[in-house]
C-alpha positions in Angstrom: -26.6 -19.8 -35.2 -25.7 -16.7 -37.3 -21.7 -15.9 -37.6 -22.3 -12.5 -36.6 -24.6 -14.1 -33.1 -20.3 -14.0 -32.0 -19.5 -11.0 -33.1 -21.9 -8.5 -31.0 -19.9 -6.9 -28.1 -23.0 -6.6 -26.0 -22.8 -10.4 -25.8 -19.3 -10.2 -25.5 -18.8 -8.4 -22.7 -22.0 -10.0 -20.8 -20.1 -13.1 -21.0 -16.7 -11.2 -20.0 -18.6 -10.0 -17.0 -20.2 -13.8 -16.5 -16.5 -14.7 -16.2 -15.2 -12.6 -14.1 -17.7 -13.1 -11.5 -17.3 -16.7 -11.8 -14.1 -16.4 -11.2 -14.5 -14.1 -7.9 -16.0 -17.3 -6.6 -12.4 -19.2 -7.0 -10.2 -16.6 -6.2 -11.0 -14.2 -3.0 -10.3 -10.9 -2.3 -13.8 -8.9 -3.8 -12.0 -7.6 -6.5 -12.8 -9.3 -9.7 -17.2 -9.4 -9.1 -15.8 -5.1 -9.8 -14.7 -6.1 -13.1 -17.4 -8.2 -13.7 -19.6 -5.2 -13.3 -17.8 -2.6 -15.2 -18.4 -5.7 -18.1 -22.2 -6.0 -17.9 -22.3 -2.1 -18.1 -20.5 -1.9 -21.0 -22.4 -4.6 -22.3 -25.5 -2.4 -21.8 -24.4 0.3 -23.3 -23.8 -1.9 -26.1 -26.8 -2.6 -26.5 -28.2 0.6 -26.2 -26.2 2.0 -28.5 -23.2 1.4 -30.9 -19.9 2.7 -29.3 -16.6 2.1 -30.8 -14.0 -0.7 -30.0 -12.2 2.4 -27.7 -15.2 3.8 -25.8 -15.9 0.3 -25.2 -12.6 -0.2 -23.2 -13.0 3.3 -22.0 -16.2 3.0 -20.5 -15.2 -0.6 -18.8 -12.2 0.2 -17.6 -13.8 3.8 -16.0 -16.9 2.0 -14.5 -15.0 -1.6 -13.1 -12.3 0.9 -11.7 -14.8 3.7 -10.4 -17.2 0.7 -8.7 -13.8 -0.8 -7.2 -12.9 2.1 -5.4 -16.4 3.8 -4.3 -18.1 0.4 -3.4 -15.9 -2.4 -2.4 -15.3 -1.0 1.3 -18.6 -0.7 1.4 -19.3 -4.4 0.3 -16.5 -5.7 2.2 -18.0 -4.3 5.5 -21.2 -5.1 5.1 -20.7 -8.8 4.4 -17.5 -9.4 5.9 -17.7 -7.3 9.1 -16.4 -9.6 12.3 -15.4 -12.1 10.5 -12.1 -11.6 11.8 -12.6 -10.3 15.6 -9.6 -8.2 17.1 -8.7 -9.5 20.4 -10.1 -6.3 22.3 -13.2 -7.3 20.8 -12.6 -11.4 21.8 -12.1 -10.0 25.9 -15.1 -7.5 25.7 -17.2 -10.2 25.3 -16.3 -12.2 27.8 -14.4 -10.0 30.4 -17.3 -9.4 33.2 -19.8 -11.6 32.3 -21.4 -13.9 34.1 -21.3 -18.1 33.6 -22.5 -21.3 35.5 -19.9 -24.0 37.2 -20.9 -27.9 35.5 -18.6 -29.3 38.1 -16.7 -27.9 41.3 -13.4 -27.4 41.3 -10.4 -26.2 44.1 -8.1 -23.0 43.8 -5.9 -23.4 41.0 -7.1 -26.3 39.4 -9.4 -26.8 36.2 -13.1 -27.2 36.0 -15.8 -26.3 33.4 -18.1 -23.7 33.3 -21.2 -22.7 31.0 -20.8 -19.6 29.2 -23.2 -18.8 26.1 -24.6 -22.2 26.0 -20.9 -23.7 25.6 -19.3 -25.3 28.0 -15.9 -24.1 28.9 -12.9 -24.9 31.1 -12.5 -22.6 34.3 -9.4 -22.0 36.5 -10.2 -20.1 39.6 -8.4 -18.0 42.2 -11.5 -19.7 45.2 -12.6 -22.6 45.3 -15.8 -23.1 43.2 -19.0 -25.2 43.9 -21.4 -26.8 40.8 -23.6 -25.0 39.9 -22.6 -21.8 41.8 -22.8 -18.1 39.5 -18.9 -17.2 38.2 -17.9 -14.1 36.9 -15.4 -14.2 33.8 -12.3 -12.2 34.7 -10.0 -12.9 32.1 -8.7 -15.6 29.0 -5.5 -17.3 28.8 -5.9 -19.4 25.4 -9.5 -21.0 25.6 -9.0 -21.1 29.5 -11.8 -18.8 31.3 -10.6 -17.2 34.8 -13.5 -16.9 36.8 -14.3 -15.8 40.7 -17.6 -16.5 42.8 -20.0 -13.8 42.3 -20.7 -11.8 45.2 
């Protein structure tokens, strides 16, 4: 290889940009894959054209910053969206909904129902009969409360 094959800062700051995203795999938070970018555009430019040492830093630090702020909300909600469910969410979707007794069970004591293809264990209010239709009324930890639908 040529001495100067190291000294292009196209090639420079593709493998600057290489890094970076590399490392957005080992450390989270969506930051660094910004920085990664604002490399490989600079690196383009290189090669398009012949900027200076300082328009090179100028133009990275501009287009990492400038793709930070304008896209990683964006990214972040599109790929990370529910991946941490509020608890209003958690109730919605179980609060009302219907679910199937697996085995009967008396007032106040534990049983299992069928909710979502899971099963799941109950406490009721009535008493409830296998395989009798339960509606979900509330959640205490990873206990369902369920009544006999009507």
């Amino acid at each position: 290889m040529e001495p100067d094959f190291f000294m292009r800062p196209d090639l420079f700051w593709f493998l600057l940009g290489l890094v970076f995203l590399l490392l957005e795999l080992i450390v989270p938070g969506l930051v660094l894959i910004f920085f990664g970018l604002g490399a490989w555009i600079t690196s383009l430019v290189c090669l398009i054209g012949d900027p200076g040492l300082d328009l090179q830093i100028i133009i990275f630090s501009i287009t990492s910053i400038l793709s930070l702020i304008l896209l990683r909300r964006m990214l972040k909600n599109k790929f990370f969206k529910g991946s941490w469910a509020s608890p209003a969410t958690l109730e919605e979707e179980f609060l009302n909904r219907e679910a199937i007794a697996l085995t009967s069970f008396k007032q106040g004591a534990k049983g299992k129902v069928e909710f979502k293809g899971t099963s799941w264990i109950a406490s009721a209010e009535e008493d409830i009969v296998k395989g009798q239709t339960v509606i979900i009324t509330g959640k205490e930890s990873i206990v369902l409360i369920v009544k006999p639908k009507n």
